[in-house]
C-alpha positions in Angstrom: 37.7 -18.0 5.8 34.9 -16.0 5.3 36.9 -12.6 4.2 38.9 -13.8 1.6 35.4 -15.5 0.2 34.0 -12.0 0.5 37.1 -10.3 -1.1 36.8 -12.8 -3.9 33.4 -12.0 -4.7 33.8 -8.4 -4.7 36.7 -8.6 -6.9 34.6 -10.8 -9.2 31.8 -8.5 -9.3 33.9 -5.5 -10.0 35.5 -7.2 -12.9 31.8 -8.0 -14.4 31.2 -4.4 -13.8 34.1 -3.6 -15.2 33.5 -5.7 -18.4 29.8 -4.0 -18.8 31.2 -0.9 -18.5 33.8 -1.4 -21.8 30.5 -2.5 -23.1 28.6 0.4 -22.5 31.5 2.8 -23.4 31.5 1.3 -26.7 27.8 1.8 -26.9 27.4 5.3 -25.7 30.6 5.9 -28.6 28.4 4.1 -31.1 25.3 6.6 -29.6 28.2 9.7 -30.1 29.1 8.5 -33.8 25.7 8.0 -35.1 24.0 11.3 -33.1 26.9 13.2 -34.8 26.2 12.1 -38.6 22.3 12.9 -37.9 23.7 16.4 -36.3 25.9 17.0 -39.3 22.7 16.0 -42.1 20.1 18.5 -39.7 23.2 21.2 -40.0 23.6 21.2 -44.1 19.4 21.0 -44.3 18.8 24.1 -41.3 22.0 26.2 -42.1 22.1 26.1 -45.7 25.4 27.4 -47.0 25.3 30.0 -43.9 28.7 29.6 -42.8 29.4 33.1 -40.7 31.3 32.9 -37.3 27.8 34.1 -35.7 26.3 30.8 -36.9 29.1 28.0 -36.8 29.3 29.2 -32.9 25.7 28.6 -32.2 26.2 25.1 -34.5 28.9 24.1 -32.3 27.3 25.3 -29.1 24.2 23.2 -29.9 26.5 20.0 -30.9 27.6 20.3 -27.2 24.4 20.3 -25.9 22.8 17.5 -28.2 20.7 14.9 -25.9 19.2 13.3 -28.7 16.8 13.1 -31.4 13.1 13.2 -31.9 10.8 11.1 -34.3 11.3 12.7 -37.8 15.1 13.2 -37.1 14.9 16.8 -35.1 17.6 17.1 -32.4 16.8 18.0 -28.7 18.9 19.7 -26.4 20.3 19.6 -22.3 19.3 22.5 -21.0 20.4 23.7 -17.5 17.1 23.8 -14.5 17.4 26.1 -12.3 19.9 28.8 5.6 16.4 27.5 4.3 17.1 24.2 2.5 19.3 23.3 5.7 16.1 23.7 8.4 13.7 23.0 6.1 15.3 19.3 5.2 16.1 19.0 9.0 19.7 18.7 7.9 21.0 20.7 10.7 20.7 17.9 13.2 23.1 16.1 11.6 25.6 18.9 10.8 24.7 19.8 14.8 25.6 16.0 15.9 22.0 16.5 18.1 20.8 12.7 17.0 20.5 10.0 19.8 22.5 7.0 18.9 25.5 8.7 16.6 28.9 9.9 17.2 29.6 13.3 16.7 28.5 15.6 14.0 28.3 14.6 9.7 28.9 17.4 7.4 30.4 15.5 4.6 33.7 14.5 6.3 34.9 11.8 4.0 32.2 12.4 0.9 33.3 12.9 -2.6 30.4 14.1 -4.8 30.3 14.0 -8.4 28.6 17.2 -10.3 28.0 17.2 -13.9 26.2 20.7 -14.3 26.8 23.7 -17.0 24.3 26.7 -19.2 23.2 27.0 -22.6 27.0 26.6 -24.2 30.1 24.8 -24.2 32.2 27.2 -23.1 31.0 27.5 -19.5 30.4 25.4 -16.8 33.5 25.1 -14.1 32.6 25.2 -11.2 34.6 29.0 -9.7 36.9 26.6 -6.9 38.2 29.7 -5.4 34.8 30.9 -4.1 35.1 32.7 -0.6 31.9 29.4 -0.2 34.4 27.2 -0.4 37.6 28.6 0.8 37.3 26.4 4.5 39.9 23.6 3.2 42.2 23.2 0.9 41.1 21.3 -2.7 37.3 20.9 -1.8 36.2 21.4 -5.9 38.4 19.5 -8.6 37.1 20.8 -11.9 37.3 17.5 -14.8 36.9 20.2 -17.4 40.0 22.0 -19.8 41.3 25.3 -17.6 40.1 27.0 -21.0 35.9 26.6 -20.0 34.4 29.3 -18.7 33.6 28.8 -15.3 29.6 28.6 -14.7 27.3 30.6 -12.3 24.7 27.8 -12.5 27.1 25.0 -11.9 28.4 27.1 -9.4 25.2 27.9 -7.7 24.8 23.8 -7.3 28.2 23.0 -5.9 27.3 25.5 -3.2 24.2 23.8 -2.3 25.7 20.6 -1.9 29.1 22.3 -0.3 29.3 25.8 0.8 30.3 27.1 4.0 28.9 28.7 7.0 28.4 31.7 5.5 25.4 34.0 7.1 24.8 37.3 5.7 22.2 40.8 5.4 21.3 40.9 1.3 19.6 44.2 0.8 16.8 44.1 -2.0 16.1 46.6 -4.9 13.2 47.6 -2.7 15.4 48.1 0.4 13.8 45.2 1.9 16.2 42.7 3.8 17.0 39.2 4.7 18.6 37.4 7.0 20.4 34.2 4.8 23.0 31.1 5.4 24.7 30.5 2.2 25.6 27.5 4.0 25.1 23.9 2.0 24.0 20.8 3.5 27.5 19.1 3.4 30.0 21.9 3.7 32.9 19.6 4.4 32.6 17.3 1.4 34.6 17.6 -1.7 33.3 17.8 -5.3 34.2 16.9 -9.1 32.7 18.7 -11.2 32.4 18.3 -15.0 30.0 20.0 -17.6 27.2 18.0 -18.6 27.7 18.8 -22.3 30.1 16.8 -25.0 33.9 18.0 -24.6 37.1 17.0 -24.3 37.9 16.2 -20.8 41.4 17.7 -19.5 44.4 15.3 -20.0 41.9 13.8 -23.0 41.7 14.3 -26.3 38.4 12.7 -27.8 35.7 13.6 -26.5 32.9 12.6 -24.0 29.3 12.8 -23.5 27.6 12.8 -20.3 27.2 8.9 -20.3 30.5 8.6 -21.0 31.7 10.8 -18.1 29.7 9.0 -15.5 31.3 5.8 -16.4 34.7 7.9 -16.1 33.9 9.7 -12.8 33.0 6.4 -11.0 30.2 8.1 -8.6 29.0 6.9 -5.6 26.5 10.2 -5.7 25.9 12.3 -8.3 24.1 15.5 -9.0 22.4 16.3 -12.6 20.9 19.7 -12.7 19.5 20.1 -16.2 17.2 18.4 -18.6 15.3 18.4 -21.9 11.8 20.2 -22.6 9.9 18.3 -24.7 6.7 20.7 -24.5 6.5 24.4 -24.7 9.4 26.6 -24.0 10.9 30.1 -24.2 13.2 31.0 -26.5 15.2 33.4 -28.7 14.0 33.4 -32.6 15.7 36.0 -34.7 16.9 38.2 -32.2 13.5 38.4 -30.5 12.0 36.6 -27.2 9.3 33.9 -28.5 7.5 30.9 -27.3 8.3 27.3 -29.4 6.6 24.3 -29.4 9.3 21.3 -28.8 6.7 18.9 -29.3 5.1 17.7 -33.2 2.9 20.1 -35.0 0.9 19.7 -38.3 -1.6 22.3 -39.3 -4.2 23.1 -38.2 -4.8 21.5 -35.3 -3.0 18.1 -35.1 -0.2 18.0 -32.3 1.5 15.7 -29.8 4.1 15.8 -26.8 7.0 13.6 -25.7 6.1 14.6 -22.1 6.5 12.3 -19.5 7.8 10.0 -22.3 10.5 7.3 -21.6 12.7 7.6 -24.2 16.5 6.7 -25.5 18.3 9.3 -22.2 15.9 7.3 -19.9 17.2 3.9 -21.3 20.9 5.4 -20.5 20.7 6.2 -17.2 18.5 3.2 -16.3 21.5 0.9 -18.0 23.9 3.0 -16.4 22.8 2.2 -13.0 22.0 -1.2 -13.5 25.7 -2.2 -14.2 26.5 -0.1 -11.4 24.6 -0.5 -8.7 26.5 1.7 -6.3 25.8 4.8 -8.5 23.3 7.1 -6.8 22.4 9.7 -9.6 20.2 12.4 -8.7 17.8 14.9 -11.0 16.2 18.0 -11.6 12.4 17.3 -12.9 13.1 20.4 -14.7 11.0 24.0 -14.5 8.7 23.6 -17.5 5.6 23.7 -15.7 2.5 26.5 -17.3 4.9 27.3 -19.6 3.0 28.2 -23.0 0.1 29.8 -24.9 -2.4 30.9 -22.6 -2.4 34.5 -21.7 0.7 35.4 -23.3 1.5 37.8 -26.2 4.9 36.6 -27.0 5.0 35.2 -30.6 4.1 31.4 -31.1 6.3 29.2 -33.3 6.5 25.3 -33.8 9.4 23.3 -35.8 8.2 22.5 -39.3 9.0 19.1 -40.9 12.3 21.2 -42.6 13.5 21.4 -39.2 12.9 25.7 -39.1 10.9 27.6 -36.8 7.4 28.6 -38.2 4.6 30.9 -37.2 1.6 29.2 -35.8 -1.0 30.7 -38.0 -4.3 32.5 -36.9 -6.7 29.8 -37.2 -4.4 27.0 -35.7 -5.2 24.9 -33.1 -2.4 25.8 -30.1 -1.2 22.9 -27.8 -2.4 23.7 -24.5 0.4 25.3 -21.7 2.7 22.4 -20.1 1.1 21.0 -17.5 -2.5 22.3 -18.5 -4.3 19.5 -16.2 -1.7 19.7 -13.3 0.4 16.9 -14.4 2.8 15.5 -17.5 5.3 17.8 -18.3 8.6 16.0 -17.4 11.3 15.9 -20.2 13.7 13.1 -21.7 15.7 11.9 -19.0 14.2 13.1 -16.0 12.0 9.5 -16.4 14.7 6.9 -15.6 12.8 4.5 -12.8 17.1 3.5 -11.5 17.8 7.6 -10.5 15.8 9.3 -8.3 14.2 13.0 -9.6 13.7 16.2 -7.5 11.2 18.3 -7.8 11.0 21.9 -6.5 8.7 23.4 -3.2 8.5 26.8 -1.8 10.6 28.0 1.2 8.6 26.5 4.4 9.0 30.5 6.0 6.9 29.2 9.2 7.2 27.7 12.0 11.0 28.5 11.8 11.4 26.8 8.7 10.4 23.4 9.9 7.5 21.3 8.5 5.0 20.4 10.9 2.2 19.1 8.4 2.1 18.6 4.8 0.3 21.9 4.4 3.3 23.6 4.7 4.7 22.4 1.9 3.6 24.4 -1.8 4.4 23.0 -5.5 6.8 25.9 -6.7 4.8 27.3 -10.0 7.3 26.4 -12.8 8.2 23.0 -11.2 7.4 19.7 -13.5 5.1 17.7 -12.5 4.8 13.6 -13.4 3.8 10.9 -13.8 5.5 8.9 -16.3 3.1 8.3 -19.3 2.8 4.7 -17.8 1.8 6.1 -14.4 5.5 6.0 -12.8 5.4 7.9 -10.0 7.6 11.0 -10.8 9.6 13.4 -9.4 10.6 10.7 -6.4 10.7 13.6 -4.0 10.9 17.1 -3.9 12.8 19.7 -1.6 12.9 23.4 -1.6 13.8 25.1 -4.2 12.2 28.8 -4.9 13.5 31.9 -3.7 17.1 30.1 -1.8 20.3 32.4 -1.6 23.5 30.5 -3.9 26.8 31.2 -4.6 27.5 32.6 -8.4 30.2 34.0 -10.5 31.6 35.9 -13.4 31.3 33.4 -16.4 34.7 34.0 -17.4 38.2 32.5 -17.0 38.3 34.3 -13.7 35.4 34.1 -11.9 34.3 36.0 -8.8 32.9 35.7 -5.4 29.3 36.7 -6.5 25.8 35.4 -5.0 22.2 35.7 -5.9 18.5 34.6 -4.8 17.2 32.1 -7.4 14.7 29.3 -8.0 14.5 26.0 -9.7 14.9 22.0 -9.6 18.3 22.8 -9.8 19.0 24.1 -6.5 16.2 21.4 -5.0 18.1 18.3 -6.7 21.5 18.8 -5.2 20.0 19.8 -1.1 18.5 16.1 -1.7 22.0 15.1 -3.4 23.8 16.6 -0.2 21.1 14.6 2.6 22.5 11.0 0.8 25.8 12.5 1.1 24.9 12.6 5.3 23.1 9.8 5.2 26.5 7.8 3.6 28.6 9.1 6.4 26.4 8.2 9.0 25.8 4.7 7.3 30.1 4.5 7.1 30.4 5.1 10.7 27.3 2.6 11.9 28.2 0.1 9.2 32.0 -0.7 9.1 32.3 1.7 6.5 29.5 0.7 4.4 27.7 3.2 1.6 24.6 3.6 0.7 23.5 2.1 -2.8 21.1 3.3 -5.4 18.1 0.5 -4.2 19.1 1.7 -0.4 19.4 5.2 -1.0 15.9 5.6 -2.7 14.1 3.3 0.0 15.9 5.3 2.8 14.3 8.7 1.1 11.0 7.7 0.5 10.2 5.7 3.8 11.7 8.4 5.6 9.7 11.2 3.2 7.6 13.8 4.7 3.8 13.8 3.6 3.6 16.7 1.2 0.1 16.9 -1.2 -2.6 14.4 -1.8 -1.9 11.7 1.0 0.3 9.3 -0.7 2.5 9.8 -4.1 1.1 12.0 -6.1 2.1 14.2 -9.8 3.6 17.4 -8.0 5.6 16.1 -5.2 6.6 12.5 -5.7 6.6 10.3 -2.7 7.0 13.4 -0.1 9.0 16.1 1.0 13.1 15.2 1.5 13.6 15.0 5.6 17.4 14.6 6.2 17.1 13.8 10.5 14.0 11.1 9.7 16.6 9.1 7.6 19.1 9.3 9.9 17.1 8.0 12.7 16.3 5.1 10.6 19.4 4.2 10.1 20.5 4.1 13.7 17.2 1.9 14.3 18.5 -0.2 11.4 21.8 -0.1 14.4 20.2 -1.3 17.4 17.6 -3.4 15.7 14.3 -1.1 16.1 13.8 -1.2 12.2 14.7 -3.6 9.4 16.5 -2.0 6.4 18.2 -4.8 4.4 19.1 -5.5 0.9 17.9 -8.6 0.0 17.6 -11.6 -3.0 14.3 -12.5 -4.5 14.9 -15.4 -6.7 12.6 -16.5 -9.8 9.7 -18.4 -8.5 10.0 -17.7 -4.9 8.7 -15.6 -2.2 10.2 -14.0 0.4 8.6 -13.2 4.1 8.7 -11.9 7.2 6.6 -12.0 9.6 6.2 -9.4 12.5 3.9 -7.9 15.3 2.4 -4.6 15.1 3.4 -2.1 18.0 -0.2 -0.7 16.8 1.1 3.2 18.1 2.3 4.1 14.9 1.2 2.8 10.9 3.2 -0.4 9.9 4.9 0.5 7.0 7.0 -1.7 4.6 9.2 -0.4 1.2 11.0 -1.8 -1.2 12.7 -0.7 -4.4 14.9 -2.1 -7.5 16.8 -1.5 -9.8 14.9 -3.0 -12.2 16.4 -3.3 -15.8 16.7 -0.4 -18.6 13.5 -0.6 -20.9 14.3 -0.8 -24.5 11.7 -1.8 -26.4 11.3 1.9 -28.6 9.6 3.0 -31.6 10.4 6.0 -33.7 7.2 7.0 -34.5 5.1 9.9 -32.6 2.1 8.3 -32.2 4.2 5.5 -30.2 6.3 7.8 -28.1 2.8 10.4 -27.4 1.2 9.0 -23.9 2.5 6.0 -24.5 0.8 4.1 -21.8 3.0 0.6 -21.8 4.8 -0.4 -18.5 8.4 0.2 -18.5 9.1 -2.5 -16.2 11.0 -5.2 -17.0 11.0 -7.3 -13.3 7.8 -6.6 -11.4 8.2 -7.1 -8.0 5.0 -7.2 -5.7 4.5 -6.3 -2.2 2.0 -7.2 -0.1 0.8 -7.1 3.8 -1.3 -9.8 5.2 -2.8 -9.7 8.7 -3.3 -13.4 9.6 -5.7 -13.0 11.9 -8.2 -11.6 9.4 -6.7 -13.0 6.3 -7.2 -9.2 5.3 -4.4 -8.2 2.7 -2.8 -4.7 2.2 -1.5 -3.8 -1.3 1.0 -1.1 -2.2 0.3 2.6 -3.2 -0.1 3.6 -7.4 -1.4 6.2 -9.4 -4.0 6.4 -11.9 -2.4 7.1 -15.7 -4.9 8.3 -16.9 -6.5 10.5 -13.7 -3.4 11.1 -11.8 -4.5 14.0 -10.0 -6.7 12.1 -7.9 -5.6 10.8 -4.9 -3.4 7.3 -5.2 -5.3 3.9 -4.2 -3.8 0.7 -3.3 -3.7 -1.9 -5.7 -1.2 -3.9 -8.2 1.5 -1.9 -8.6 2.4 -2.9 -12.5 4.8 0.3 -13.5 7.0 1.2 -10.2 10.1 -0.3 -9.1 9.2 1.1 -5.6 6.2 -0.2 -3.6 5.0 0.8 -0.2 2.4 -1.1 1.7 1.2 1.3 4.4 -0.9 -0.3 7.6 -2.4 3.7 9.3 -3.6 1.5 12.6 -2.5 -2.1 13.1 -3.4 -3.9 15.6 -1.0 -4.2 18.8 0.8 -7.6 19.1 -1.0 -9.0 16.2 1.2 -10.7 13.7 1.3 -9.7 10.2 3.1 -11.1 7.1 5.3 -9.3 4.6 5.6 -11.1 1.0 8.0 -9.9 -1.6 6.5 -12.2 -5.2 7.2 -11.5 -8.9 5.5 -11.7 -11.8 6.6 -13.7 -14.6 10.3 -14.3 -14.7 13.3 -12.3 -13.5 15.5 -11.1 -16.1 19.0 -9.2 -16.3 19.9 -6.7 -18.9 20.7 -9.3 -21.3 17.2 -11.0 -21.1 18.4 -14.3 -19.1 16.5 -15.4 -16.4 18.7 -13.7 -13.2 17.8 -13.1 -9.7 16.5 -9.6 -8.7 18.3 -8.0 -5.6 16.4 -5.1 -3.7 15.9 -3.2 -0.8 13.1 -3.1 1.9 12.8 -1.0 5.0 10.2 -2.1 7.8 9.1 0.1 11.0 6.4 0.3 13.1 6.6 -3.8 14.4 7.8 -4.9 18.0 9.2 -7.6 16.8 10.1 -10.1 13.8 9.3 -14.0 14.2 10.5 -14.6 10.9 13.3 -13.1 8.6 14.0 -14.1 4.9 11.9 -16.8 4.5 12.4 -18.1 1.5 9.1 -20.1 0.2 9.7 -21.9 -3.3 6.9 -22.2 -5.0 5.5 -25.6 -5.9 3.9 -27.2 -8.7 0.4 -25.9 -8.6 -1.1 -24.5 -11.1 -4.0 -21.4 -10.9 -5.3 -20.7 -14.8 -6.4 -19.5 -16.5 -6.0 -15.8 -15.4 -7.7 -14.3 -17.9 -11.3 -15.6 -17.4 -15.3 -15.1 -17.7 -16.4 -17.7 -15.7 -14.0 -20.6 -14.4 -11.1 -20.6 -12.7 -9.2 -23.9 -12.1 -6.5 -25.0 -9.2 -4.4 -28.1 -10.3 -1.8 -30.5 -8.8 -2.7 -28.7 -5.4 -2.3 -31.7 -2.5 -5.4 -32.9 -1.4 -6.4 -31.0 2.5 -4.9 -28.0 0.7 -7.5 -24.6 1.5 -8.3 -22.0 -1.3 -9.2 -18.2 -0.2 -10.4 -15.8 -3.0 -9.9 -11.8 -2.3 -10.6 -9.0 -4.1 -8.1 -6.5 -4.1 -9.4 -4.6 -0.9 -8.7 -7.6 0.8 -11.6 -8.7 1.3 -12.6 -12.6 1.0 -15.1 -13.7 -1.4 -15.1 -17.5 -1.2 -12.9 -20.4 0.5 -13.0 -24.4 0.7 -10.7 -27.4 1.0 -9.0 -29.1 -2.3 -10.1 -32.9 -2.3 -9.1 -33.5 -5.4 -6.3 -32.9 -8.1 -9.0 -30.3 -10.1 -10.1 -27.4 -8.2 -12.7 -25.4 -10.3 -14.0 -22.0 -8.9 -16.8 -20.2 -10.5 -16.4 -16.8 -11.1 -19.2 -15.6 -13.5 -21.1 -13.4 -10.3 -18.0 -11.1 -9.8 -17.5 -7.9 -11.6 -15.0 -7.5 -14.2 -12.1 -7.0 -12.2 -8.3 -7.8 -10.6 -8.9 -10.9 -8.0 -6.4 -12.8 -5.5 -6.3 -16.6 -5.6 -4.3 -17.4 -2.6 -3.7 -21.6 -2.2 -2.0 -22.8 1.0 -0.6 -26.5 1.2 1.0 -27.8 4.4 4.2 -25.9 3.4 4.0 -23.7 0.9 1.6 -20.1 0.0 0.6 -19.7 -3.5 -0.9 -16.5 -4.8 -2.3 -15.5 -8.0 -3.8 -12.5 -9.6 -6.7 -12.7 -11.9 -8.6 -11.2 -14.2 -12.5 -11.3 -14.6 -13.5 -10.0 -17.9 
């Protein structure tokens, strides 16, 4: 009985999915419709009357490439980003088939990826198919675009990351210097689709499609996205000459603000994207935007003026300082999106073999974006390498050609961490009775699984760690015979789950979970708003927390400082992530510890009705689990207020119930016994601060945070 049930429900849930997706196709029409009539006003004010084939090819080269507009009405624009990312991921133990506890070797077999990918014009972007790369079967790149596109180098240069052969080679430099290469990609028996990433008509179409509207049509299990907006400073061609612009808002002489690291409209799309399809792993360049600007360079310096044109920054104005001035906050539009996970770009590791043996091997590449969110979101999500890497390329023609180069950017780090889910999938299909990956699971794998890279913990430059393709798959063959928990799980509003489990105490006990938590919408159209705008974009706010019952000594999750986020991460209340990881360095051997997933507030869907919140969590480091997926409801007692000077009061708490107060290191400030139906706990001594309540009855474990003013 229990199949048909099962087939039932998926059927059910692909027809709701189905429904939301008519609905969001309408929307992203709507979003097509209305970005067009603002295109077509900012065309009749910035071209004038100019109507010559020079200029009505760059109007309809930029209408291809529109991602949007800025407060004031100015359009922005996609722009493409830019055998060492196979040893240094570790992906060649799984290609090699040299993991304990799996069958035979994963190099794609049986993976369909999705690449939306192009350069700075509509007419190119196909992928070149016939590439010597990928010439070892038949069909391995379908190309969604009209046979009439161009194909693209850069889109070319992705798919071979993801896909290309064994292929090692001798390239001789200008210098005469050599080097040994693999063009080799980290799944080189997958198969690809591959569609440009700016509005055209698809082939067999005739209207035609952004890139939201293409993901909906592809479907995509994974999906790689190598391009992005720069909302900063950037380089540029003004009047036939090399210049620098400012993409951000100007008004002399010295008054100017950034949309970097600003969650914006794009964001909202991929967020809501993912959210009605929850299987959709998309994955993103952070873009190569970083010291771009001002300082100690000669090129000329222009800003947009409020008629939309290019203008000289004058003599005696104040120039915005370089992206990235203070080491962090130059991510674009759409690389922001807490549901996707963004890649950010690291050296070749050219020691030790090209393995990583501590986080010192891995370097920030120079131009790579660095995070966080304005809100203090931890991004990029990971990083992989991405500077100096040998790629397939071609003639950007109607022909193509079986041409390679040695490049840099996020764009050739997203799609080697885009290829390492692809692994991960297969090896998950064959453990799992044919089970994928989804995006909650795909993100917790990476980033428990993530090499330390950086500051210890997230940090601006490198997200949660440095992308390691054999630690993943090791998890998920403990996940197989029981040596690690990795579930997907159900936190309904006004409950808590637990586990509880004992500490092997040889290795950290380590806990993650993530969400996908839904799209933020709540935007305002004005620059002061959308400049380091510091609100959460959360919408379900999940909380994870370690307690060791021996000590009563809690352990929160990792989060960065908005405001000072170059300064090593501290553990605290998580309020802007839809990951958290609660990291225990030395636990105690046999001692039991217990694992809480809580909310805040209530649980909402899309539509703003109260809805359960599904996620994913990951445990290691325990010898074993005493309790799984207990459920605690939480009662009717009452902790307020939260915001307070002085008192706190506990009511409708059954008498013999015990009160603990922490701060947020853990440690215990105050306890008694409730012998009455008022609880009041003075406060006034403490600093202002975040505090725990904790109330235990006979069956249930209530926790509250406070605030001391």
């Amino acid at each position: 009985m229990k199949k048909p049930l099962l087939l039932v429900s998926a059927l059910a849930i692909s027809l709701i999915n189905a429904q939301n997706n008519d609905a969001l196709k309408r929307e992203f029409e709507k979003q097509n419709k209305e970005n067009n009539e603002k295109f077509d006003l900012y065309i009749s004010k910035h071209y004038g009357a100019n109507k010559s084939p020079e200029a009505l090819q760059e109007i309809e080269n930029d209408r291809s490439r529109l991602a949007g507009f800025l407060p004031g009405g100015r359009p922005y624009f996609h722009q493409a980003h830019d055998m060492d990312q196979i040893l240094n991921s570790n992906s060649d133990f799984l290609q090699e088939g040299t993991l304990s506890g799996l069958t035979g070797s994963f190099n794609g077999e049986g993976i369909k990826f999705s690449i939306f990918d192009g350069g700075n014009s509509s007419a190119k972007g196909r992928v070149y198919a016939d590439h010597v790369f990928f010439n070892n079967a038949p069909n391995r790149i379908t190309n969604k675009e009209a046979s009439s596109m161009n194909y693209g180098a850069h889109s070319t240069a992705v798919a071979s990351f993801i896909g290309a052969k064994h292929y090692p080679y001798t390239i001789t430099f200008q210098d005469g210097t050599t080097r040994q290469v693999n063009f080799k990609g980290i799944a080189p028996n997958s198969t690809i689709d591959a569609y440009n990433f700016g509005t055209t008509v698809l082939a067999g179409n005739t209207a035609e499609s952004t890139i939201f509207e293409k993901i909906l049509i592809a479907q995509p299990n994974i999906s790689n996205h190598s391009y992005g907006t720069n909302m900063g400073w950037d380089q540029t061609t003004i009047n036939g000459a090399t210049a620098l612009i400012w993409n951000g808002n100007f008004t002399s002489p010295n008054n100017s603000q950034d949309a970097q690291g600003s969650y914006y409209v794009n964001d909202r799309n991929y967020d809501q994207i993912v959210y009605n399809n929850p299987s959709y792993i998309i994955v993103k360049s952070a873009g190569n935007s970083y010291g771009i600007g001002p300082t100690s360079n000669s090129l000329p310096k222009y800003y947009i003026n409020s008629s939309g044109n290019p203008e000289l920054f004058s003599a005696t104005d104040t120039l915005p300082q370089n992206n990235c001035a203070q080491g962090y906050d130059c991510i674009g539009f759409g690389s922001l999106a807490k549901n996707i996970i963004i890649v950010g770009a690291t050296d070749r590791i050219t020691t030790n073999n090209g393995r990583y043996t501590t986080k010192n091997d891995i370097i920030h590449s120079a131009y790579s974006s660095a995070g966080p969110r304005d809100d203090g979101g931890i991004k990029p999500d990971i990083t992989a390498v991405g500077t100096s890497v040998a790629t397939a390329s071609t003639a950007e023609n109607t022909i193509g050609g079986n041409l390679f180069t040695i490049g840099d950017g996020t764009s050739y780090s997203a799609p080697v961490v885009t290829g390492v889910i692809g692994l991960w999938t297969q090896i998950n299909k064959q453990l799992f009775s044919g089970n994928i990956l989804n995006a909650a699971s795909a993100k917790t794998l990476m980033i428990h699984s993530a090499q330390e890279a950086g500051n210890i913990g997230p940090d601006p430059h490198f997200g949660w760690g440095f992308i390691d393709a054999k630690k993943g798959a090791e998890l998920l063959v403990g996940k197989s015979n029981n040596t690690v928990v990795f579930t997907d799980e159900v936190l309904n509003n006004s409950a808590i789950n637990t586990k509880s489990v004992t500490a092997i105490g040889s290795e950290p006990l380590k806990v993650t979970i993530s969400w996908i938590d839904p799209e933020f919408t709540n935007f305002s159209n004005l620059w002061s708003d959308l400049h380091n705008n510091r609100t959460s974009k959360l919408i379900n706010d999940l909380d994870l927390k370690i307690t060791d019952t021996t000590t009563n000594t809690v352990y929160y999750p990792w989060k960065l400082d908005a405001l000072n986020p170059m300064t090593p991460a501290t553990k605290g209340d998580n309020t802007v992530d839809n990951v958290e990881q609660v990291v225990i360095d030395a636990p105690v051997a046999g001692r039991t510890y217990k694992i809480e997933i809580s909310h805040k507030g209530v649980l909402k869907n899309n539509a703003g009705n109260s809805a359960p919140q599904n996620y994913s969590i990951i445990v290691t480091g325990f010898g074993s689990v005493l309790g799984t997926n207990e459920t605690i409801t939480k009662s009717d007692v009452i902790i307020t207020p939260t915001i307070t000077k002085d008192i706190v009061n506990i009511m409708k708490a059954p008498k013999k119930s015990t009160f603990t107060m922490y701060d947020l290191s853990g440690k215990k400030l105050q306890s008694g016994v409730i012998n009455s139906d008022l609880q009041t706990i003075d406060v006034s001594s403490y600093t202002k601060g975040i505090y725990i309540i904790e109330v235990k009855t006979n069956k249930d474990v209530i926790s509250k945070k406070i605030i001391k003013e």
